[in-house]
Backbone as CSV, one residue per row, in Angstrom:
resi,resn,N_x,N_y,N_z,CA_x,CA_y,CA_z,C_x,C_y,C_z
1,UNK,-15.728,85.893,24.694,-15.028,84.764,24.072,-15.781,84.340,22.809
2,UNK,-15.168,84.275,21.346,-15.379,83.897,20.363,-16.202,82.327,20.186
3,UNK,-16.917,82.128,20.138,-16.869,80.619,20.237,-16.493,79.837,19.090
4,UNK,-17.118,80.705,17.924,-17.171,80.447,16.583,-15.975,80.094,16.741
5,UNK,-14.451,80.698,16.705,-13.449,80.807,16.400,-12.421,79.499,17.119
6,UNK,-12.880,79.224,18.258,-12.254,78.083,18.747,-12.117,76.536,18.233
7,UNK,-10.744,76.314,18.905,-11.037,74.721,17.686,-11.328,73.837,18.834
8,UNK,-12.466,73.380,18.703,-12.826,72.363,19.356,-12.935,71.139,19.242
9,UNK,-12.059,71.201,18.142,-11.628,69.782,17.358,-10.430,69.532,17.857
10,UNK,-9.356,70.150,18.054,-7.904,69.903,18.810,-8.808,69.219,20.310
11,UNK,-9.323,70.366,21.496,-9.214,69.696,22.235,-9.793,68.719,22.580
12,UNK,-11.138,67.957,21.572,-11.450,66.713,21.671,-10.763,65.410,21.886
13,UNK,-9.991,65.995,20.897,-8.921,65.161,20.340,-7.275,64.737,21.144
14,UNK,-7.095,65.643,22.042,-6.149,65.753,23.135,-6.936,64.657,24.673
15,UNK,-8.300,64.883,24.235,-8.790,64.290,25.787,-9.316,62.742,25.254
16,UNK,-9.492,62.574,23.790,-10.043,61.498,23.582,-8.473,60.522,23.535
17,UNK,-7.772,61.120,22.751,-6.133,60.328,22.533,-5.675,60.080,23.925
18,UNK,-6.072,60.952,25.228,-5.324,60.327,26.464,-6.351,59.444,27.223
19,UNK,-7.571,59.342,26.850,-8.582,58.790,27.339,-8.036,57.459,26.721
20,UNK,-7.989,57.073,25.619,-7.285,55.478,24.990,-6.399,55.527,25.355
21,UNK,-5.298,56.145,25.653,-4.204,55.450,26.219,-4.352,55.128,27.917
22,UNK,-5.136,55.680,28.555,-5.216,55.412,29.863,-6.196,54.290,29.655
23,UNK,-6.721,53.664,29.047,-7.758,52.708,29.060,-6.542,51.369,28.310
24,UNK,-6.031,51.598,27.693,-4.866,50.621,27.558,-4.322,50.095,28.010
25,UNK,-3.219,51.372,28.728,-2.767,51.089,29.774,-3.224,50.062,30.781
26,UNK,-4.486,50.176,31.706,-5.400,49.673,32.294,-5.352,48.124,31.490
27,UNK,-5.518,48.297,30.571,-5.613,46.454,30.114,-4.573,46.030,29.981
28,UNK,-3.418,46.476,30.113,-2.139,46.251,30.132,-1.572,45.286,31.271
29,UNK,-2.192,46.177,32.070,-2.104,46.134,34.132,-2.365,45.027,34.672
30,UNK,-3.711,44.675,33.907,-4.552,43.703,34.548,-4.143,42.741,33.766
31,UNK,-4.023,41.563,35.219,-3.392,40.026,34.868,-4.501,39.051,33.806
32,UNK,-4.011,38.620,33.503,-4.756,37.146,31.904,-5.081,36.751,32.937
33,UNK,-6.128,36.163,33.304,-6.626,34.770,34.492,-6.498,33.722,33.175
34,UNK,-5.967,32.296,33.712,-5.740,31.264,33.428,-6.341,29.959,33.901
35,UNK,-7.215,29.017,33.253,-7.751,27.862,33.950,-6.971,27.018,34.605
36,UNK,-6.893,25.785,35.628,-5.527,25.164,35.467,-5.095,24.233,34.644
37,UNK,-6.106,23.969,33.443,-5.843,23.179,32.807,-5.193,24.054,31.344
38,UNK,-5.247,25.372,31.400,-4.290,25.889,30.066,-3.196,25.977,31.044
39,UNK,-2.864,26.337,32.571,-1.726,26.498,33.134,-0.848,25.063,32.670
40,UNK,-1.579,24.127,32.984,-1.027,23.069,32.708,-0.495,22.513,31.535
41,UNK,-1.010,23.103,30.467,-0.628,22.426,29.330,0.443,23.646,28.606
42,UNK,0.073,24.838,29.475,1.810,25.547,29.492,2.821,24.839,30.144
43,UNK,2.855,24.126,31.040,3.629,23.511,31.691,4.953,22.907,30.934
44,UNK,3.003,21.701,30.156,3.745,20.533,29.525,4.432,21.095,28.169
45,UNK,3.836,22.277,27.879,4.842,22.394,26.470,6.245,23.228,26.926
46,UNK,6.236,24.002,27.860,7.632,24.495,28.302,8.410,23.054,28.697
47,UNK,7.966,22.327,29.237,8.993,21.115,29.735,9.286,20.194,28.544
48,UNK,8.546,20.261,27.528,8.299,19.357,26.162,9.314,19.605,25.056
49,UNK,9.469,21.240,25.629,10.301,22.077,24.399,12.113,21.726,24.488
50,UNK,11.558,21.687,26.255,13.179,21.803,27.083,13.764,20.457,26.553
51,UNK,12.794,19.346,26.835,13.434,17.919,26.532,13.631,17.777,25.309
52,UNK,12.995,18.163,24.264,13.438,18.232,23.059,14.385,18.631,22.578
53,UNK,14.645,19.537,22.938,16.186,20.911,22.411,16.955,19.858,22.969
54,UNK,17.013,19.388,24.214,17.956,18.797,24.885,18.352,17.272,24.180
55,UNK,17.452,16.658,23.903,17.505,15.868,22.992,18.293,15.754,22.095
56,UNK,17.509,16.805,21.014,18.225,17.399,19.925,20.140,17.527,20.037
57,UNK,20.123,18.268,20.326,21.548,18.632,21.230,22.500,17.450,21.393
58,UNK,22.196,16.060,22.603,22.734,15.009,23.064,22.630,14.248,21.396
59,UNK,22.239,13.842,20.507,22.077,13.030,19.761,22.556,13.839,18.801
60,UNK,22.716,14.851,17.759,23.169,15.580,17.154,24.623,16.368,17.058
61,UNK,24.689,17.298,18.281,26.029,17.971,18.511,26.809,17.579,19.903
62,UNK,26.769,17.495,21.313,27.287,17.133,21.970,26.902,16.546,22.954
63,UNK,27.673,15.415,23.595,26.920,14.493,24.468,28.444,14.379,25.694
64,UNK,27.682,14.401,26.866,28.501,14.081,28.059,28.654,12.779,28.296
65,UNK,29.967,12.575,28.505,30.833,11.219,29.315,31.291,11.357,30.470
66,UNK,32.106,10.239,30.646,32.604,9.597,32.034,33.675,8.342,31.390
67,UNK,35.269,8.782,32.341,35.620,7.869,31.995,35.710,7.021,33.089
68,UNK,35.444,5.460,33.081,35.289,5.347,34.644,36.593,3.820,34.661
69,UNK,37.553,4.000,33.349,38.627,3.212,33.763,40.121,3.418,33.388
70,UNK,41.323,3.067,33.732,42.750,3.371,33.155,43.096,2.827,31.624
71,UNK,42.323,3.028,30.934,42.874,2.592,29.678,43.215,3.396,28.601
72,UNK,42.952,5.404,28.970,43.710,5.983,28.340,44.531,6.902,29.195
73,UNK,45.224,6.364,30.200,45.986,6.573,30.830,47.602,7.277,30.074
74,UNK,47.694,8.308,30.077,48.076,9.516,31.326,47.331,10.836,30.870
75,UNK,46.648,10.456,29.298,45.869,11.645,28.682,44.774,11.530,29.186
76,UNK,43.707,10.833,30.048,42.615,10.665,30.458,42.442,9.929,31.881
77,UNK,42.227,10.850,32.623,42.387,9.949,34.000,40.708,9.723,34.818
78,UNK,41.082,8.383,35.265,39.605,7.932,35.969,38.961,9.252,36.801
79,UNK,37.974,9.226,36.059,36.814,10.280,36.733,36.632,11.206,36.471
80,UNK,37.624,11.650,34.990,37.238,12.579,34.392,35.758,12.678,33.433
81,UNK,35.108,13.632,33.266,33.895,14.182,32.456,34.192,15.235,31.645
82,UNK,34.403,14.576,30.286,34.299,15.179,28.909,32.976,15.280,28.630
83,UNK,33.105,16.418,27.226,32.336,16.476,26.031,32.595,16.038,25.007
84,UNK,31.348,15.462,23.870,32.281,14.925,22.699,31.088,15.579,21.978
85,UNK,31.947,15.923,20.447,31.467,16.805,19.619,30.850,15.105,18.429
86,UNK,29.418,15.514,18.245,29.032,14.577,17.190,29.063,14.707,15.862
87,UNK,28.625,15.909,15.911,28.595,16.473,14.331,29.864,16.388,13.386
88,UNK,31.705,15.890,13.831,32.296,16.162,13.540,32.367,15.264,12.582
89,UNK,31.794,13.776,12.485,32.257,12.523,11.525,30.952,12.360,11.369
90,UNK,29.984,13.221,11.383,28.487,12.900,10.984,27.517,12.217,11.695
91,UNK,26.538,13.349,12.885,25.771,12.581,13.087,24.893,12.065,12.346
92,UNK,24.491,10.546,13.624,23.655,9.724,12.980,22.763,9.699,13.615
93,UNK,21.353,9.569,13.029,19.872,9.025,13.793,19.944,8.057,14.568
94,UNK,19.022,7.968,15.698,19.149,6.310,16.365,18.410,5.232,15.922
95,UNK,19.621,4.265,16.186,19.006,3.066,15.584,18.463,2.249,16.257
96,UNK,17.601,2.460,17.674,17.027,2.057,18.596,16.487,3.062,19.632
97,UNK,15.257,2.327,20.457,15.080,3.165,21.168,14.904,2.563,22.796
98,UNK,15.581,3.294,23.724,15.708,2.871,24.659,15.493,3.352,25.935
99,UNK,14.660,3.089,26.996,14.145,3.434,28.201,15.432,4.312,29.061
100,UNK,15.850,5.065,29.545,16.640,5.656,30.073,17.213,5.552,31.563
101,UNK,18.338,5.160,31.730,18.811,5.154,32.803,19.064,3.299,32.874
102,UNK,17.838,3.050,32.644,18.091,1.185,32.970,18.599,0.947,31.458
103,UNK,18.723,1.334,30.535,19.093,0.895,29.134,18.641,-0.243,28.966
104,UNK,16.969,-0.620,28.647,15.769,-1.189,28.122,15.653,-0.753,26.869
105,UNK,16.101,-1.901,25.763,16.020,-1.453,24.392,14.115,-2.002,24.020
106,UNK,13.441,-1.203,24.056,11.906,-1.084,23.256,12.183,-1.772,21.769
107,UNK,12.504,-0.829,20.757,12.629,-1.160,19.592,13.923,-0.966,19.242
108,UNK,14.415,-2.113,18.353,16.134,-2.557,17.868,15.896,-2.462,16.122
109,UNK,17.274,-2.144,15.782,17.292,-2.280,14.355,16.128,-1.280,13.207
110,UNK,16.556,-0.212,14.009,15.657,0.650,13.114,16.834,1.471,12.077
111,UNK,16.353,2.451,10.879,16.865,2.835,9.860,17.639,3.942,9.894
112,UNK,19.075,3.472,9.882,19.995,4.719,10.525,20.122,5.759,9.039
113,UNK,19.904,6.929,9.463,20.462,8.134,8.689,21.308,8.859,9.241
114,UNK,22.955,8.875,8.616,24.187,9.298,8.969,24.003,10.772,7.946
115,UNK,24.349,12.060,9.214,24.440,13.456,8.139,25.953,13.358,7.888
116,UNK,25.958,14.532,6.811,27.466,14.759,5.847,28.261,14.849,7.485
117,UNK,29.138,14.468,6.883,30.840,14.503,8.086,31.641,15.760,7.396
118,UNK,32.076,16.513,8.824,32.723,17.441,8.352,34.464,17.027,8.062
119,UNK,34.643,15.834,8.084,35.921,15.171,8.094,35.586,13.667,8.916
120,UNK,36.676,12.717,8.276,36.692,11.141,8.595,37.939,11.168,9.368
121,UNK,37.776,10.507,10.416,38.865,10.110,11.714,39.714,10.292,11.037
122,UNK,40.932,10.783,11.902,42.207,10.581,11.855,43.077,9.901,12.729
123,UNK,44.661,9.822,12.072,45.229,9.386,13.032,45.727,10.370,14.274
124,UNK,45.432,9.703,15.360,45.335,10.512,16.848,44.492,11.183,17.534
125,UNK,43.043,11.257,16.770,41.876,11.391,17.312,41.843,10.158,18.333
126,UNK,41.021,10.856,19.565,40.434,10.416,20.658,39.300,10.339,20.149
127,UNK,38.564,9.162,20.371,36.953,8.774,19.774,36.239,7.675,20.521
128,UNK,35.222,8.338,20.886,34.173,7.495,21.680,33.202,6.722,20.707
129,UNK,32.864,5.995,20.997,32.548,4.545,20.246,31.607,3.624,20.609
130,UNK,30.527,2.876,19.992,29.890,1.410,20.999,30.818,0.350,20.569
131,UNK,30.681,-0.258,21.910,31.448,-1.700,22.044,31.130,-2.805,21.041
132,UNK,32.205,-2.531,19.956,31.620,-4.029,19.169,30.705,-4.956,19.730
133,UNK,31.104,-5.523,21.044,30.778,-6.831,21.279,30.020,-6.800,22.136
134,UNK,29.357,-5.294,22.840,28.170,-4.845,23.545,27.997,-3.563,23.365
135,UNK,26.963,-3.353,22.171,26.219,-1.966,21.908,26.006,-1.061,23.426
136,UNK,25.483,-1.772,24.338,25.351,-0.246,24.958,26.505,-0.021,25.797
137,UNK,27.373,-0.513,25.511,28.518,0.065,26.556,29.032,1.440,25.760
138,UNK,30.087,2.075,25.833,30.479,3.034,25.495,31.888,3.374,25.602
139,UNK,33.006,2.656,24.803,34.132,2.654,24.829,35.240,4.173,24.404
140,UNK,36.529,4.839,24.953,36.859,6.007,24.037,37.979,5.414,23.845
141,UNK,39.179,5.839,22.933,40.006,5.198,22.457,40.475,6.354,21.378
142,UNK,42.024,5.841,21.250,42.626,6.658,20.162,43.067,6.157,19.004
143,UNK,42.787,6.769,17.811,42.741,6.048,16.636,44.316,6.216,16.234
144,UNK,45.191,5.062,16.448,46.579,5.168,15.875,46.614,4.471,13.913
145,UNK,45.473,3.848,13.534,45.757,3.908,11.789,44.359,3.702,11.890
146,UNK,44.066,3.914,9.874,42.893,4.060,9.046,42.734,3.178,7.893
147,UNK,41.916,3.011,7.730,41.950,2.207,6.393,42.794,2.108,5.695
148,UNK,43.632,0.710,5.084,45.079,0.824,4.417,46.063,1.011,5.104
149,UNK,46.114,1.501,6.112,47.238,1.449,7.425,47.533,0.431,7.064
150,UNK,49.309,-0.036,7.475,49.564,-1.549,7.934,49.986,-1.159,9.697
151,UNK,49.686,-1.845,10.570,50.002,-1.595,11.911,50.932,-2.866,12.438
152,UNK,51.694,-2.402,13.198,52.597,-3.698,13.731,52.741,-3.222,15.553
153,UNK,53.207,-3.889,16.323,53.592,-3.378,17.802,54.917,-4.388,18.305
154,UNK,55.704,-3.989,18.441,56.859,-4.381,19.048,57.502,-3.656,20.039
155,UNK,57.907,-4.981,20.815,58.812,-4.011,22.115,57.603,-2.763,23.016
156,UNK,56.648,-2.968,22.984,55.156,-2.314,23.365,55.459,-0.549,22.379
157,UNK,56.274,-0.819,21.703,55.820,0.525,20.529,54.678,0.375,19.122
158,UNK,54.026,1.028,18.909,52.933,0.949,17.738,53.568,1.338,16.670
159,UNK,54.089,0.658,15.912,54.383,1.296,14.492,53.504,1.115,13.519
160,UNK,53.094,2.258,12.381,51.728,2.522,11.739,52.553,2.799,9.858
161,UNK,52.466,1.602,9.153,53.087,2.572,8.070,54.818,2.359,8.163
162,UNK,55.460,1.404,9.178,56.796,1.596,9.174,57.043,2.984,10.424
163,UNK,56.526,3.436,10.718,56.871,4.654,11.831,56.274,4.437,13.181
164,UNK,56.883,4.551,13.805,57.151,4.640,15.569,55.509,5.430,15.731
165,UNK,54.602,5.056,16.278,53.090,6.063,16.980,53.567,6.616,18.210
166,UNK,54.051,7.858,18.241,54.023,8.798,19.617,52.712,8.510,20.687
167,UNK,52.974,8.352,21.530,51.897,7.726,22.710,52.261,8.359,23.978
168,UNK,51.915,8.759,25.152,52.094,8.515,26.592,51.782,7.209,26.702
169,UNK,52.408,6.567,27.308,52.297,5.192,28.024,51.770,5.635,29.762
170,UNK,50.646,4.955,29.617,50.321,4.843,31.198,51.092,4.286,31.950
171,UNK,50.194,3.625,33.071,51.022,2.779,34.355,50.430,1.135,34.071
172,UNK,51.231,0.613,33.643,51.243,-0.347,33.413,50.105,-1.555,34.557
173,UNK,50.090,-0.626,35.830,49.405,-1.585,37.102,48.202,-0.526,37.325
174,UNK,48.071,0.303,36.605,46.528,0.921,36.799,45.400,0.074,36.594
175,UNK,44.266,0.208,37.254,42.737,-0.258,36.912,43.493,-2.088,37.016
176,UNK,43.931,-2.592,37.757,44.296,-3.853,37.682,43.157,-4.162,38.724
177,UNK,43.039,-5.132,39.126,41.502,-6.182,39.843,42.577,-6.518,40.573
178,UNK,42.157,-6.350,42.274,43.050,-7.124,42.933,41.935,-7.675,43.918
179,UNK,42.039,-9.374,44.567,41.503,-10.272,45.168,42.157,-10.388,46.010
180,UNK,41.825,-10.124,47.265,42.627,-10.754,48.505,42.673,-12.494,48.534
181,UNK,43.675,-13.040,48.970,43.672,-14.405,49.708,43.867,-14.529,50.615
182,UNK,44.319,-15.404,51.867,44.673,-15.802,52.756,45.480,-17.351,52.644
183,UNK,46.661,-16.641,53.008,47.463,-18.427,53.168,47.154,-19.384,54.173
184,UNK,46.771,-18.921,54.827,45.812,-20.469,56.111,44.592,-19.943,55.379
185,UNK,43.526,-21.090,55.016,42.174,-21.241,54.638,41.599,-20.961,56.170
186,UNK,41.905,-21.597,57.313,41.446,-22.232,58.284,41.491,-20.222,59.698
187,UNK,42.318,-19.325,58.825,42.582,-18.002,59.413,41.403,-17.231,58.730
188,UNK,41.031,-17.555,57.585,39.928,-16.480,57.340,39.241,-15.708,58.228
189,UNK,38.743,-16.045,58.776,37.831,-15.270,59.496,38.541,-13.938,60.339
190,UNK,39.679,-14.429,60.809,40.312,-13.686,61.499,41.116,-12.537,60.716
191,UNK,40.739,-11.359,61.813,40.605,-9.960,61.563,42.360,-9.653,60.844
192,UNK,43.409,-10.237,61.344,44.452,-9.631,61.580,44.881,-11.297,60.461
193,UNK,44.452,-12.042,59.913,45.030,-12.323,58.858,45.830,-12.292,58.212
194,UNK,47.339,-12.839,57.330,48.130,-12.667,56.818,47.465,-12.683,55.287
195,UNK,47.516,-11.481,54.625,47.100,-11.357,53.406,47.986,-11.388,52.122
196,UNK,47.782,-12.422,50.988,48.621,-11.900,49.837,47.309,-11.519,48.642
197,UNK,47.993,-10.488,47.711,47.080,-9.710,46.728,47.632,-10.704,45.617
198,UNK,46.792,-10.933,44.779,46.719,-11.498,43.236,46.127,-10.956,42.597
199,UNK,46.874,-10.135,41.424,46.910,-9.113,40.360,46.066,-9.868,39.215
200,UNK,45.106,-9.432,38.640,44.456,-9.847,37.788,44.353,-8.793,36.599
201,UNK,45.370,-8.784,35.381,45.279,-7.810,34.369,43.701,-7.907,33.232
202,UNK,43.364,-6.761,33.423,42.205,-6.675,32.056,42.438,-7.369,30.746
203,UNK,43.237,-7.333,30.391,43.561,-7.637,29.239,44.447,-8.922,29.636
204,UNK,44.647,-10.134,29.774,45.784,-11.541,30.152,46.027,-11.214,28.254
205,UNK,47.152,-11.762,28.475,47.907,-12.131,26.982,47.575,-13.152,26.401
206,UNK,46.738,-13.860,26.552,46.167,-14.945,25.727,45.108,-14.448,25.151
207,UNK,44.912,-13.442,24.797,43.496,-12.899,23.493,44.266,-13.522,22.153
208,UNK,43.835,-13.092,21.226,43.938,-13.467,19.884,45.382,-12.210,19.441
209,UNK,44.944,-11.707,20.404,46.515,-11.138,19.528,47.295,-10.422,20.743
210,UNK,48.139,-10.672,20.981,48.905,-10.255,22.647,48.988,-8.720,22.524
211,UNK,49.464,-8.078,23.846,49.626,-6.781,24.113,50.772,-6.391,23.048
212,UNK,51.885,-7.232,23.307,53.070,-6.971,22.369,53.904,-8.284,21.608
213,UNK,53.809,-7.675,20.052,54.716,-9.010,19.545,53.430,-9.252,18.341
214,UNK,53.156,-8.810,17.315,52.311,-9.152,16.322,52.752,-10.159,14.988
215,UNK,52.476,-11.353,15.022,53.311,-12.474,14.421,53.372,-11.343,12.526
216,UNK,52.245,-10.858,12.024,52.661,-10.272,10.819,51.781,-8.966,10.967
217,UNK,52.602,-8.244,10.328,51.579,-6.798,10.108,50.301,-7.161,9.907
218,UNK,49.414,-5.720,10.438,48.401,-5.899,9.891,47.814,-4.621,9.271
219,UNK,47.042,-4.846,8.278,46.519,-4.297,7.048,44.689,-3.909,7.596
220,UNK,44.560,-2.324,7.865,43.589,-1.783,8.135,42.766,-2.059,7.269
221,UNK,41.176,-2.529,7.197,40.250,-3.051,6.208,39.591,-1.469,6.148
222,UNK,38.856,-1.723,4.644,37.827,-0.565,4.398,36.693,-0.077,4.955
223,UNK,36.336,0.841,5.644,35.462,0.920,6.346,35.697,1.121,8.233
224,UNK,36.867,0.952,8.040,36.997,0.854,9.600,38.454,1.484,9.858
225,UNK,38.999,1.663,11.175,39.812,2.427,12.231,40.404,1.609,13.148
226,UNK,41.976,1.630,13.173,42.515,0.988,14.594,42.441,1.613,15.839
227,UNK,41.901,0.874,17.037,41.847,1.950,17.694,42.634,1.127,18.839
228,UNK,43.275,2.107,19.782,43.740,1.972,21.197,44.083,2.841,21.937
229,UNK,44.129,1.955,23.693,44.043,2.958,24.573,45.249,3.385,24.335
230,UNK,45.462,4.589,25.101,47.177,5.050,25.424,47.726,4.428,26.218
231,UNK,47.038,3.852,27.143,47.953,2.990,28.230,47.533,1.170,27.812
232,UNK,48.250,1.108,27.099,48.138,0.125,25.431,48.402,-1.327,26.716
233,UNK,49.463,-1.284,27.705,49.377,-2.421,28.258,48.186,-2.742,29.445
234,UNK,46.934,-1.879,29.244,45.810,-2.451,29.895,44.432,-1.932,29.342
235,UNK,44.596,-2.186,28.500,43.359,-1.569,27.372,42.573,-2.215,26.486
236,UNK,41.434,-2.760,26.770,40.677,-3.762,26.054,40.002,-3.118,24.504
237,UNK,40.984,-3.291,23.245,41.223,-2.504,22.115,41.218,-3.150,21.174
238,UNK,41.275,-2.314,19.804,41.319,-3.431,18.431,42.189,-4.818,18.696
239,UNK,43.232,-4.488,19.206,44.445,-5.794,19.425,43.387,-6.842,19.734
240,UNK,42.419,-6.958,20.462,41.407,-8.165,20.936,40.073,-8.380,20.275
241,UNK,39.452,-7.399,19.859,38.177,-7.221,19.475,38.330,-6.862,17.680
242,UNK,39.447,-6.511,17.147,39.385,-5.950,15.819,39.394,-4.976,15.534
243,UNK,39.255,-3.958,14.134,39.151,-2.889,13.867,37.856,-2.610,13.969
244,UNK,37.669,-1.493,14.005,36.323,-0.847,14.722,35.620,-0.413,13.470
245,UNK,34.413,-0.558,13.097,33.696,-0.210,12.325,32.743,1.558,11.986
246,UNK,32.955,1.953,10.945,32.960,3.391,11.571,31.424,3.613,11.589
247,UNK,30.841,2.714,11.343,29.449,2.949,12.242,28.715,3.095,12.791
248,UNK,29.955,2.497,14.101,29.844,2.328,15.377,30.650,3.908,16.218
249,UNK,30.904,4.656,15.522,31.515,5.617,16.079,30.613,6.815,16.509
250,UNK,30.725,7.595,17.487,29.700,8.226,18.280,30.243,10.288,17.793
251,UNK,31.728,10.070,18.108,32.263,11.281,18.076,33.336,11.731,18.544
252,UNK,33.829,12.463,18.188,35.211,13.119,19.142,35.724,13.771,20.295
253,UNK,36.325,13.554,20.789,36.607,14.057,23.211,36.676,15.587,22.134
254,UNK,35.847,16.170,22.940,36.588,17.848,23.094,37.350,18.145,24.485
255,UNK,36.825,18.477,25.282,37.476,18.811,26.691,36.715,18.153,27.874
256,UNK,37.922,18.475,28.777,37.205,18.184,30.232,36.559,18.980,30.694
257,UNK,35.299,19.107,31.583,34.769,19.966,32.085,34.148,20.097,33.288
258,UNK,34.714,18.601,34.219,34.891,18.228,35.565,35.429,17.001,35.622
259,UNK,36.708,16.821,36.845,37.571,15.730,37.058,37.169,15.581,38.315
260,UNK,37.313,14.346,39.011,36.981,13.937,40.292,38.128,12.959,40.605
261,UNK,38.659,13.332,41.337,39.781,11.765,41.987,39.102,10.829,43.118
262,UNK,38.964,10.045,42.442,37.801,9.133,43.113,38.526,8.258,44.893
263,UNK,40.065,8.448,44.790,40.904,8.018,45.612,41.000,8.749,46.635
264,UNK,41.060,10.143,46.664,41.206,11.325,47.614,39.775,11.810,47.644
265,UNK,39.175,11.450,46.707,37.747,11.780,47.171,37.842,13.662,46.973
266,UNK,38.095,14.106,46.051,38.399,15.654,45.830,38.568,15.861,44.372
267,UNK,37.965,17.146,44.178,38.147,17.506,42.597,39.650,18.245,42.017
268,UNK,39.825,17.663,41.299,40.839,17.952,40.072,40.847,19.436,39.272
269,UNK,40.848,20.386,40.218,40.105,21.732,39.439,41.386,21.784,38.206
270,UNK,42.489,21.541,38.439,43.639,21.889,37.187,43.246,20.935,36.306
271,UNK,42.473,20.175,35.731,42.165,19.860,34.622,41.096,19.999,33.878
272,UNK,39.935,21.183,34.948,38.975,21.738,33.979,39.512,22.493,32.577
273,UNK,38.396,22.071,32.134,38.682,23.132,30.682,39.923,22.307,29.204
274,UNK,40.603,21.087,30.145,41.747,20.814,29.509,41.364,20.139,28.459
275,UNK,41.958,20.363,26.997,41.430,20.272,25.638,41.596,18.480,25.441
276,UNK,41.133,17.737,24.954,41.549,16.295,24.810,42.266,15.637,23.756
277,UNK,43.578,15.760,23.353,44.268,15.516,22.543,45.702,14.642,22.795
């Protein structure tokens, strides 16, 4: 055998190239040991990241509801859970900050920044909203006129502009408050009692401006939106509180995406998915 002649440079080179990769490999294999205090502060930034995005998300592009009364009755029924799209009329930054779940406002009146709107309400948008007359509630409602609108209601029809507003009309005796009495004071107690019910409407007709019958048109101001329920005869709405300020506006219903009938105690599967319009 030649020795001279052999390359003993190839097969160095064949045993050294599989020698590093099997030693790689090997570090590959073998687990990172971790203190528990970097485990931990993986923890906190995986859970940090999650609440954030999520954050992000609820305050920016879409936030979950609940409707939990008959006032847009027959397009929205108690116990349905929508989505509403924010970004559509421009989200806004918050202008407070508040403890969660108990709604504990910390700090009030901080510096709102509203982003570009990809479009300003229209008429027949469904739009969720804060309560003029209590920020943290959370009212939805359908916008029947806009700024410069003149609005009138007669005969319980909405006319916007001189024209009739297409509506479903709810049930007039939905979400009503009913109080038992007793006609003997002196029978209360007793089990088998003769009972009469007294109907107590959300809305009584003595607000500032009745359900139906508007003494003169009215003329939508700048800056703001008429809004009402669909089931207009029990719907605590501009008719009482005013036109809505579009400041106060949160965003638009997209769909349902769980219904519950709170009466039968059973879900509503035929109205998943159903678009909100």
């Amino acid at each position: 055998m030649n020795l001279e002649n052999f390359d003993w440079k190839s097969i160095n080179w064949r045993f050294w190239r599989k020698d590093k990769q099997t030693q790689a490999g090997a570090a590959r294999a073998r687990p990172v040991k971790r203190t528990p205090r970097e485990t931990f502060v993986e923890y906190v930034k995986a859970i940090g990241s999650a609440v954030l995005i999520a954050l992000v998300l609820r305050q920016f592009i879409f936030q979950a509801f609940t409707i939990p009364t008959g006032s847009m009755l027959e397009t929205l029924q108690i116990g349905d859970f929508l989505f509403v799209n924010k970004f559509l009329y421009g989200a806004k930054t918050p202008d407070r900050i508040r403890v969660p779940v108990i709604n504990w406002t910390i700090i009030d009146d901080l510096p709102v920044l509203r982003l570009p709107a990809i479009r300003q309400p229209r008429q027949g948008d469904i739009i969720v909203f804060e309560y003029p007359r209590n920020r943290n509630e959370d009212y939805i409602k359908r916008c029947v006129a806009v700024a410069g609108d003149t609005v009138a209601v007669r005969e319980g029809v909405v006319y916007v502009n001189g024209l009739a507003f297409e509506s479903n009309l709810g049930d007039p005796d939905a979400d009503h408050t009913c109080i038992p009495t007793w006609t003997d004071p002196e029978s209360c107690p007793a089990p088998r009692a003769k009972k009469d019910q007294a109907h107590y409407v959300r809305n009584p007709r003595n607000h500032r401006w009745p359900w139906d019958g508007m003494p003169d048109p009215y003329v939508v101001p700048e800056g703001t939106i008429f809004m009402m329920g669909d089931n207009r005869y029990n719907s605590m709405d501009s008719r009482y509180w005013g036109p809505l300020d579009l400041k106060l506006i949160k965003g638009k219903a997209l769909f349902i995406y769980w219904s519950w009938d709170r009466d039968r105690h059973l879900p509503r599967f035929s109205r998943l998915g159903d678009l909100v319009r």
